[in-house]
N, C-alpha and C positions, 0 to 999 in steps of 0.2 A: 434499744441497743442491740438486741439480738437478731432485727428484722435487718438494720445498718451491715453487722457482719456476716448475714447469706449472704444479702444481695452482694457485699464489694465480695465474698468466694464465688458466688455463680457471676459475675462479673470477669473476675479473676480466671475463673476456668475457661468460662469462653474466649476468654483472651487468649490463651494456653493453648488451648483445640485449637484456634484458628492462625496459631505460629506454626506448631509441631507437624499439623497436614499442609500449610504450605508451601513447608521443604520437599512435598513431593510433585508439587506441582510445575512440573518444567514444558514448554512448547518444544516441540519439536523442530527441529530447523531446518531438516530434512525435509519437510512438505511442502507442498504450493499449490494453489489452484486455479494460477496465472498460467499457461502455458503459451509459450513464442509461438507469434506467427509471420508466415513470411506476408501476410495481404497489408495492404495502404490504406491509409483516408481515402482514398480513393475507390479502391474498389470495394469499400467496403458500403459507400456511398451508393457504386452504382449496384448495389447486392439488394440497396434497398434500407440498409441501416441508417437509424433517424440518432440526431445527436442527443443526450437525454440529459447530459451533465459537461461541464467545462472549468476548467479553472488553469490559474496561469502564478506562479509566483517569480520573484526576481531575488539576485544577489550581486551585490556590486563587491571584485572584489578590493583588498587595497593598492593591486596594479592598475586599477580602472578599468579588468575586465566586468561584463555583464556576463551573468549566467542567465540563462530565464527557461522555463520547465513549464511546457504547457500540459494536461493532462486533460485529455477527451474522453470520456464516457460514450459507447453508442450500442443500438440496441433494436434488436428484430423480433418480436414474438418472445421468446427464452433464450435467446443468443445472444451473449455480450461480449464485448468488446472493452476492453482501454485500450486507450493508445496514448503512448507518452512521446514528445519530442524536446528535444534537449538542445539550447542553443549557444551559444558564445560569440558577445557582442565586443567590439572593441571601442573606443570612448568615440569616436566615429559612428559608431551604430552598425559598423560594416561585420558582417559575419565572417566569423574565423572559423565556425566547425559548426555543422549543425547532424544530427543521427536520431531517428526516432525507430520505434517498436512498438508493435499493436499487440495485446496479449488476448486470448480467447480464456473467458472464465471455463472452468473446468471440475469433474468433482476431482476433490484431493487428490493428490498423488505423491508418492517419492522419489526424491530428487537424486540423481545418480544413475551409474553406468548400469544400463542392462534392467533398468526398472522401467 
């Protein structure tokens, strides 16, 4: 009986510890260690970077637009890269808008004017 109520208190307590410190625990939204760049698939290609990862998802929406989000991974030695491109299909298949951005991994940094 008395072994029953440590355990449910040291049970209890670690439950307690582990609410009470995770009200301090916040990310910061300020950081990032994506940073824009202005270079292409392309030239990132003729730089020498090899693909390492890819992936592609879709969304249809209920006007019968396609989104679809391809995501590149590429990579030189300790340089990386992603690159995201962002498409809108119409039920046609015909593209309405397409805009992509390559980002350069980077150590953290903060986001804002003059940082």
């Amino acid at each position: 009986m008395v072994k029953k109520q440590l355990m449910f208190y040291k049970i209890l307590s670690l439950f307690l510890f582990l609410i009470l410190t995770s009200f301090n625990l916040q990310a910061d939204i300020n950081i990032d260690q994506w940073q824009d760049s202005k270079k292409t698939y392309k030239d990132l290609i003729d730089e020498g970077f090899e693909v390492k990862a890819y992936d592609t998802s879709s969304i249809e929406t209920q006007n019968g637009l396609i989104l679809m989000i391809f995501v590149t991974v590429l990579q030189k030695n300790k340089e990386v890269y992603e690159c995201q491109e962002y498409q809108t299909l119409d039920q046609n298949m015909l593209t309405l808008d397409l805009s992509f951005i390559c980002r350069e991994i980077v150590q953290p940094y903060e986001l804002g004017i003059g940082t």
